[in-house]
Each structure stands twice: as structure tokens, then as C-alpha cells.
C-alpha positions in Angstrom: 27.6 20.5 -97.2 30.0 20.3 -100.3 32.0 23.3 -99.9 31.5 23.9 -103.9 28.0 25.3 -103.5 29.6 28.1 -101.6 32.3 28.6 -104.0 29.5 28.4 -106.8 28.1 30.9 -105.1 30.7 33.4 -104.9 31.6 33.4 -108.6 28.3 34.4 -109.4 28.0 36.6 -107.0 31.6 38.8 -107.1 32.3 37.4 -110.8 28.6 37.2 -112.6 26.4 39.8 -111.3 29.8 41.6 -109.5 27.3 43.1 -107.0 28.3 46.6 -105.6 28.3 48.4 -102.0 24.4 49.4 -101.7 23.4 47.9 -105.0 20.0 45.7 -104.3 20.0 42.5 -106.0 17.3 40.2 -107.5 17.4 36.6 -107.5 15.3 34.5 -109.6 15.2 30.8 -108.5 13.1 27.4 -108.5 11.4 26.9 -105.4 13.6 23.7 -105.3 17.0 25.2 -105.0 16.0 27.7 -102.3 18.6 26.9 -99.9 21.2 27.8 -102.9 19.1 30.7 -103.2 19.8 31.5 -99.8 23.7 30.9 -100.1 23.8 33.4 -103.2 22.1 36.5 -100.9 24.2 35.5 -97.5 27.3 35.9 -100.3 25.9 39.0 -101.6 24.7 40.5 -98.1 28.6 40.4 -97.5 29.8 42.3 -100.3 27.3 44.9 -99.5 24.7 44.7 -101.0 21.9 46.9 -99.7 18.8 44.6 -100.0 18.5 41.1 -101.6 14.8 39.9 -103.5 14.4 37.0 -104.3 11.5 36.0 -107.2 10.4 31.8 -106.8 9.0 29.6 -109.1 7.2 26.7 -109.2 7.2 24.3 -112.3 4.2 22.7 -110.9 2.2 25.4 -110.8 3.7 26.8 -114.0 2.2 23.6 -115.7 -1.0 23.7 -113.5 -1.8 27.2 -115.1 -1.3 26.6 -118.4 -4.0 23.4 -118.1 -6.2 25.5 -116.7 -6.1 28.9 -117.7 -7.6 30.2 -120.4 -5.4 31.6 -123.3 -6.6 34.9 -123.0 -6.4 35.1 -119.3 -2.6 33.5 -120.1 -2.0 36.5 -122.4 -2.6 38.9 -119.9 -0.1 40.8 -117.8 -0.6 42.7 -114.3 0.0 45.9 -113.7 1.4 45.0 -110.6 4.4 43.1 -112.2 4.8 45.4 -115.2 5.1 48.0 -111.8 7.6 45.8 -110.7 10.6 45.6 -113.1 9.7 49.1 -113.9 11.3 49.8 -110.4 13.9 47.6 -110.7 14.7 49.3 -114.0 14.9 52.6 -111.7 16.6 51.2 -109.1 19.6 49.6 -110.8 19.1 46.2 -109.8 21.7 43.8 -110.2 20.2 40.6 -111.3 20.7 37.0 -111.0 18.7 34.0 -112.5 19.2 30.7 -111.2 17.6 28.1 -114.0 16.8 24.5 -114.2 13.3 22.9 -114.7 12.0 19.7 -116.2 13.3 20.4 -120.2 9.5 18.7 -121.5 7.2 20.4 -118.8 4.9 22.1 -121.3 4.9 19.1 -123.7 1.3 18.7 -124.2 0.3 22.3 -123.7 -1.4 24.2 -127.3 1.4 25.7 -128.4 -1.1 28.9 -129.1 -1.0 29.6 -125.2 2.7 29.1 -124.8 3.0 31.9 -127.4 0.8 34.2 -126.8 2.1 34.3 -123.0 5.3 34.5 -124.0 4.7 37.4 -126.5 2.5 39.0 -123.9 5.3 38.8 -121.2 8.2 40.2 -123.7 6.0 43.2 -124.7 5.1 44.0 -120.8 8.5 43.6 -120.2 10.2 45.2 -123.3 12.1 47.8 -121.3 12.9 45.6 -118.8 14.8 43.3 -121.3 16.2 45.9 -123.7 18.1 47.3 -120.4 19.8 44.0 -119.7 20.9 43.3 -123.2 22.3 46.5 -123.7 24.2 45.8 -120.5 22.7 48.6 -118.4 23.2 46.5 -115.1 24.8 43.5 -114.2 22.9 39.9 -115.3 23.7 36.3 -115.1 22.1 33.2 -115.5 23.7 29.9 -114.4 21.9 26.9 -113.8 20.9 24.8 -110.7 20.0 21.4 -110.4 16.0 20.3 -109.9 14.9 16.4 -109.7 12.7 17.3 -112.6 15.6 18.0 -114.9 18.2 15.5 -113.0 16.3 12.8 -113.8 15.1 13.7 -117.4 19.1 13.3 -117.9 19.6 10.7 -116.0 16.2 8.5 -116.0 18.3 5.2 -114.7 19.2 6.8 -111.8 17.1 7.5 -108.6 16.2 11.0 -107.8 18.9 11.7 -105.4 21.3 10.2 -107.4 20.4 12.0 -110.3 20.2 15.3 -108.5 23.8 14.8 -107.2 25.0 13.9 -110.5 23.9 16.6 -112.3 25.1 18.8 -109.4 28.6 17.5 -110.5 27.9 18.9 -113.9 27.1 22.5 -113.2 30.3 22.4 -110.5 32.0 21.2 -113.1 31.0 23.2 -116.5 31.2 25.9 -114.3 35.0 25.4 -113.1 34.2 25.3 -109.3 37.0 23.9 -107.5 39.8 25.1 -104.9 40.8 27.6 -107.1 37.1 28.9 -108.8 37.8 32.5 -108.8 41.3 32.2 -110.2 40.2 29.9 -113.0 37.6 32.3 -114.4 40.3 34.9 -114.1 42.5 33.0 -116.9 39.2 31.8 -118.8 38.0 35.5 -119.5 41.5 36.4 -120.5 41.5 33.8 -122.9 38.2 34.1 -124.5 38.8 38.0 -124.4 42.1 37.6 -126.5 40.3 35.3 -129.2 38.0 37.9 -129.3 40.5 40.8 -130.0 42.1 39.0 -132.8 38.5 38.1 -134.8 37.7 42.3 -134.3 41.2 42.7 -136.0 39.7 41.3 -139.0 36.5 43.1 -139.4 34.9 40.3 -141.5 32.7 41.2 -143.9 30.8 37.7 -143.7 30.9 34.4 -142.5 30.8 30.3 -144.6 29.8 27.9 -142.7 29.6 24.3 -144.0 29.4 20.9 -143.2 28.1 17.6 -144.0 24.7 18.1 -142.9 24.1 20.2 -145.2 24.5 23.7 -144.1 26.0 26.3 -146.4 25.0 29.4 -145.0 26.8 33.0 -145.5 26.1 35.3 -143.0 27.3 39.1 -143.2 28.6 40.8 -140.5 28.0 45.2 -140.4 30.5 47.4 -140.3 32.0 48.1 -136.9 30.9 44.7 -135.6 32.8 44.0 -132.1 33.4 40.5 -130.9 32.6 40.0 -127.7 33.7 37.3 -125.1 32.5 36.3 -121.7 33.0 39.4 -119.8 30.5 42.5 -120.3 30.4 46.2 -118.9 27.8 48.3 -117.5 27.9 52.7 -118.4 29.2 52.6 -115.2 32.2 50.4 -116.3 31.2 47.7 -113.6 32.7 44.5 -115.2 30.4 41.0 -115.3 29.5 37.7 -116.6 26.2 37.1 -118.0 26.2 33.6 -118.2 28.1 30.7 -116.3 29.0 28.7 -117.9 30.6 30.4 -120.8 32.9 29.3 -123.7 31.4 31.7 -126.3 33.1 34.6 -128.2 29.7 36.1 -130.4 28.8 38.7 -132.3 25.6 40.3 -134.3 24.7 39.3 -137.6 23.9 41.9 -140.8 19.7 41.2 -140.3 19.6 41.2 -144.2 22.2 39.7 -145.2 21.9 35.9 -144.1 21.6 33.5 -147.1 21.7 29.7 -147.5 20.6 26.8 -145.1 21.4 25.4 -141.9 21.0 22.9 -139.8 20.4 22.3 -136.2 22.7 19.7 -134.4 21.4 19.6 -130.9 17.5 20.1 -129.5 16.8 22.7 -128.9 14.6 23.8 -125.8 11.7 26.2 -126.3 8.9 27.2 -123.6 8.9 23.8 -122.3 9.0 21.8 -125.4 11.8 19.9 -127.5 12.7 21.6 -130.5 14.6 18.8 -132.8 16.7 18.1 -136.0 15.2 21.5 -138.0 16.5 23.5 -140.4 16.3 27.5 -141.8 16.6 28.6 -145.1 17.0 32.2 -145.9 17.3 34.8 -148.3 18.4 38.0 -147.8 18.0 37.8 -144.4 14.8 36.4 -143.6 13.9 32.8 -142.8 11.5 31.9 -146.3 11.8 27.6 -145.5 11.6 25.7 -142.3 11.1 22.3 -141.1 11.8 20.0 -138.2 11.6 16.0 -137.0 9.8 17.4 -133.7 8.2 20.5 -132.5 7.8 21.7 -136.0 4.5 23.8 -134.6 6.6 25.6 -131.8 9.0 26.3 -134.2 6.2 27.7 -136.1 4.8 29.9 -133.6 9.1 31.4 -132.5 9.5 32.1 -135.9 5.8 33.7 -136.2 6.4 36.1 -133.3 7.0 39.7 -134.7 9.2 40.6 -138.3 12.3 40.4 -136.1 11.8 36.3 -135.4 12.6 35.7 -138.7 15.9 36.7 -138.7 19.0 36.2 -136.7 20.4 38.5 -133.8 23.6 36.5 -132.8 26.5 34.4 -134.2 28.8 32.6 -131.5 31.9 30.4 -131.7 32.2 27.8 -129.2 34.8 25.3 -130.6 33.6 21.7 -130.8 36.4 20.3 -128.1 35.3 22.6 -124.6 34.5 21.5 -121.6 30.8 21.5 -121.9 30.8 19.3 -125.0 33.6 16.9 -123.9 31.1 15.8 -120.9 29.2 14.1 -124.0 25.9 15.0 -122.2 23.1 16.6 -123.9 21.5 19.1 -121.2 18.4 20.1 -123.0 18.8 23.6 -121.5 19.9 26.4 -123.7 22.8 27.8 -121.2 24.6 24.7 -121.1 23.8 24.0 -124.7 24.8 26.5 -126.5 28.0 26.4 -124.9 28.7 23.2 -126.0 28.7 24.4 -130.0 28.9 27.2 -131.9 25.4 28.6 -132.1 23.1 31.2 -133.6 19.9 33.1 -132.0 16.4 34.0 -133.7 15.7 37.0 -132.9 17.1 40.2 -131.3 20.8 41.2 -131.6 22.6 42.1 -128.6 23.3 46.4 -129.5 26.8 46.4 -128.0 28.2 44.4 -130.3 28.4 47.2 -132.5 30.7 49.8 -132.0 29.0 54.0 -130.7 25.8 51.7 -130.1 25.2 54.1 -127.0 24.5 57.2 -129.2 22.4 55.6 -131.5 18.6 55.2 -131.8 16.4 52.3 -132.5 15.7 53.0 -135.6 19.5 54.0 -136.3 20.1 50.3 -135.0 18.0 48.7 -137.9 19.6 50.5 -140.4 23.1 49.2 -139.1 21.8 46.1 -140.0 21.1 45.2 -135.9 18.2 42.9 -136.0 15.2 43.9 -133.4 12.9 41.8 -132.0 10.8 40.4 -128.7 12.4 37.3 -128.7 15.8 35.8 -128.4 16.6 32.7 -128.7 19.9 30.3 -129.6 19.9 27.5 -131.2 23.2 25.1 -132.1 24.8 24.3 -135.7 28.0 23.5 -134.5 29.6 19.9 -135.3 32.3 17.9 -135.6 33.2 18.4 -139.1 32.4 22.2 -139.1 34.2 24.4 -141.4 34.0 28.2 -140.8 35.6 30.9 -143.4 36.0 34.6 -142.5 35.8 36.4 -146.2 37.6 40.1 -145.4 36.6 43.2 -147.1 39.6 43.2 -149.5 38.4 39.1 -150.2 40.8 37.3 -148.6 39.8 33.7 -146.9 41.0 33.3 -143.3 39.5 29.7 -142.1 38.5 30.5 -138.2 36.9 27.1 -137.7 38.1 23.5 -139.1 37.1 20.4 -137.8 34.5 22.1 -135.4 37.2 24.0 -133.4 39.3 27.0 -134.0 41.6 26.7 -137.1 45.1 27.1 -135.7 45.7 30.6 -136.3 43.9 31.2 -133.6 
């Protein structure tokens, strides 16, 4: 076997999730990759982990219950699984989610059902999820390759052709080579020192513009902290929640996001293709929306709670990286959004503001730290993207011309 699926494995192992001696880990994985599955716990089993789980799923069945099930039954949630991550919660899991499904698999399904067992799940769950994004234990999702997805990319080749193919992709987005664990090493340093010299600023907004049309100014609060690729747990465990990464991000002021923008890639929601929309909004909140396709699941995102109409993330990805430069759309939101700057509806990521350990939820929102059961990125960067940093004493710094990092930084 290509020795890069075990070096793949290692970096998520000792650099994403970082497991530690007597930690339990949880893998989630497509029944289709379980043999990488497999690789990922025989790595982590050697690092010391105490006890590897490993959650499967099936696309096929995924798609079989929505057909058949009713919405209501759809909207339901066992106790059993609520149970579940409730212990893992306790336990200080480590966990590791291994993606990659066909990117149009719920296509023709009501997209009533799709949300209301996605809202369903994210309230069962809320805990659950709040822990990881506040970085309570180690996370990561990277992707693995499925025929479903290969060939959706590459429908002139044959299954196994596009299965090895888009293998090549991940190894290489992901810098897997002879030298894996050393690359990321110089990668994090490099995205962590961008990120040190945007906190230096403190912006008090953000222009973006380009010829699509977007002109959107998005404030930033007070004590905002960039972050790069690397996160910590309380227990200053270091790791990388998502591999690939090119992204230095921050949170948004949840009221004060005005103008319009628009989308330059699809965009991948529940199953469904998400394309060519634009947001307008005023003081905050989306109040205008449209797209060429999937206008209705767009609908039903936005639609989710109060939280859904705003935005909980701004990231920089210049329009030159690695993930963009393979000129292949990927129709999954890891890969995506790390091909061009992006924002997320939804829920902001808490420890981008600074003290955000001592404060409440409610304390949170008043910040200007957006709340929400949903979050989800979607990508406005482009070639001709201009972005302008406005300081608190108005001064102008351009961060981004030409869709990559103006050359001050």
C-alpha cells in the first residue's frame, strides 16, 4: 500500500487530534474508507491511547432514510445517542472525523426533512458541539476519498481511477510526503505569524470589494484574536482541527455586518448544491437573499434559529494556496473553504475573543459573538478581491489585493 496513507495517518493522529497517553478516541468514518479507519486507530493505539471507537456511516442508507422516513420520525433523536456524546463529553474524548460522501446525495430530498433533522440533531447535540468549538478536547476533520465523491469530480474517469485520483488530492492538499510531519511544523508557524501581525492591529472592521459586486463592511469586537491553524485545549494540549488548512479567521461583530456579498464557489449543504447566491445585510442581519440553485435550502439555513441570520466567522485564505492552485472544485466545505477566503452563517467560534473562558453566554452576545445551532462556511474570495483593515484611529491598511495577502504581510 502507498506508504502516504500511513503517513496521512500519523498527522492526524499526533498533529490533528494530538491524542494523549490513556485518552480514548472517536473516529467517525464512511463505511467505505474502513481500512483507513483502521490505520488511524492502529496509529493511535501506539501513542497510547486507551480505547479507540469508531462511529460508521453509510451514504446509502443515509439516503434510504430520508426516502422513507417520515419527517417527524426524521426529527426525532434517541436517547440512546443523546446518552452517547453526553459520555464522550465526560470522558474527554479526542475526536476525529474522516469526511467524504457523494456532494448531491440528498438532491431530491424535501428540503423540510433535511432541516428539521438537522435542527433536531444540533439541539440534541448542543453541548456536545459547543465543547468542541470552544476547544474543550482535541477535533479534526480531514477528508477521505469515496467512489461516490471521486467520481462526481471526475465523471470521465472509471471508479478506480477516480478514487485514486482524488486520493492524490487529499495526499496532496494535505502535504503528505517524506517529510509530512515536518511540513506542518513550518506551515503552522507560518499561518501563526500572519496571525500575530493582523491581532497587532485590532481592526475595528473589514471592506471587502470586488467585481462581483460585493461591498460588504464587517466589524470586528473589541479584543478579537486571530487565530491560525493550530488550537489549544484548557489543558494546553496543542491540535489541528482541520487538515487541510490555509486559514487565519476570526469572529465577526453579530451586528455590525452591512452591505452585500457574493458567493464564488458552491457551496455544499446537507447533501445539496448551494450556488451563485448572495446576502445582504443591515446591521447585522441577513434582510435579502437569492441564489441560481438551491435557493430553498438556502432558505431553510438561513431560517434555522435568530443566530442563522448572521455571521459567526471571517477567514483569509489568499487566492494563490495550494488548495486553489489544483484548479479543482471539491464540492466539500473542508477543502473549499480553504481554497478562498470565506465567511460562516451561524455560530462564532468563542475563543476568538480574548477572557472568553470567564464569560457567559449571554456575556458572549453582548461582545458581539454571534450564537447559533448552525455553522456553516461559505466562500467570497476571488481573484480580484480587495480587502481593507480600517483601525480604530481610521487608518486603511489593505490586507488583501488581488485575492491574496497585500505585501505587508
Amino acid at each position: 500500500m502507498d506508504f502516504r496513507f500511513n503517513e496521512y495517518a500519523k498527522v492526524l493522529i499526533l498533529k490533528g487530534v494530538n491524542i494523549q497517553v490513556g485518552q480514548k478516541l472517536v473516529i467517525r468514518c464512511p463505511i467505505e474508507a474502513a481500512f483507513f479507519a483502521e490505520m488511524c486507530a492502529k496509529v493511535a493505539y501506539e501513542q497510547g491511547a486507551r480505547e479507540v471507537e469508531v462511529l460508521w456511516n453509510d451514504e446509502k442508507l443515509t439516503l434510504l432514510n430520508y426516502q422513507y422516513m417520515s419527517q417527524e420520525n426524521l426529527s426525532k433523536v434517541s436517547k440512546t445517542l443523546q446518552t452517547q456524546y453526553e459520555e464522550y463529553r465526560q470522558d474527554n474524548i479526542a475526536l476525529l472525523s474522516l469526511v467524504g460522501q457523494d456532494p448531491s446525495l440528498l438532491k431530491e430530498i424535501d428540503a423540510n426533512k433535511i432541516k428539521g433533522a438537522s435542527t433536531a440533531r444540533s439541539i440534541a447535540l448542543k453541548n456536545f458541539n459547543e465543547d468542541m468549538m470552544s476547544d474543550q478536547h482535541q477535533w479534526c476533520v480531514a477528508g477521505v476519498a469515496v467512489k461516490s465523491w471521486a467520481t462526481h469530480l471526475f465523471p470521465e474517469l472509471s471508479h478506480d481511477q477516480a478514487l485514486e485520483k482524488l486520493w492524490e488530492q487529499i495526499f496532496s492538499t494535505s502535504r503528505i510526503d517524506d517529510h509530512t510531519l515536518e511540513n506542518w511544523e513550518n506551515h503552522l508557524n507560518r499561518l501563526n505569524a500572519l496571525a500575530d501581525k493582523l491581532n497587532r492591529y485590532q481592526f475595528d472592521s473589514l471592506i471587502y470589494k470586488n467585481s462581483l459586486g460585493t461591498d460588504l463592511t464587517i466589524g470586528l469586537p473589541e479584543n478579537h484574536i486571530w487565530a491560525a491553524a493550530d488550537s489549544k485545549t484548557p489543558k494546553d494540549i496543542p491540535f489541528v482541527p482541520n487538515i487541510p488548512t490555509e486559514e487565519v479567521f476570526t469572529l465577526p461583530h453579530r451586528d455590525r455586518v452591512d452591505g452585500v456579498v457574493y458567493s464564488t464557489k458552491p457551496f455544499n449543504y446537507g447533501g445539496n448544491i448551494i450556488r451563485d447566491f448572495k446576502l445582504r445585510f443591515e446591521g447585522g442581519k441577513v434582510v435579502e437573499f437569492d441564489a441560481k440553485e438551491g435557493r430553498d435550502i438556502l432558505a431553510k439555513l438561513i431560517d434555522t434559529d435568530e443566530g442563522s441570520k448572521r455571521l459567526g466567522e471571517v477567514a483569509l485564505v489568499p487566492y494563490d494556496s495550494p488548495i486553489s492552485n489544483t484548479n479543482l472544485l471539491f464540492y466539500n466545505t473542508l477543502y473549499d473553504e480553504n481554497a478562498s477566503c470565506h465567511l460562516a452563517i451561524g455560530k462564532a467560534y468563542p475563543t476568538c475573543l480574548e477572557g472568553f473562558e470567564n464569560l457567559s453566554s449571554q456575556d458572549l452576545l453582548e461582545r458581539g459573538a454571534n450564537d447559533s445551532l448552525v455553522h456553516e462556511d461559505f466562500m467570497v474570495g476571488s481573484k480580484d478581491l480587495s480587502i481593507i483593515g480600517l483601525t480604530k484611529d481610521g487608518k486603511r491598511i489593505q490586507i488583501f489585493e488581488n485575492g491574496n495577502f497585500a505585501k505587508e504581510f
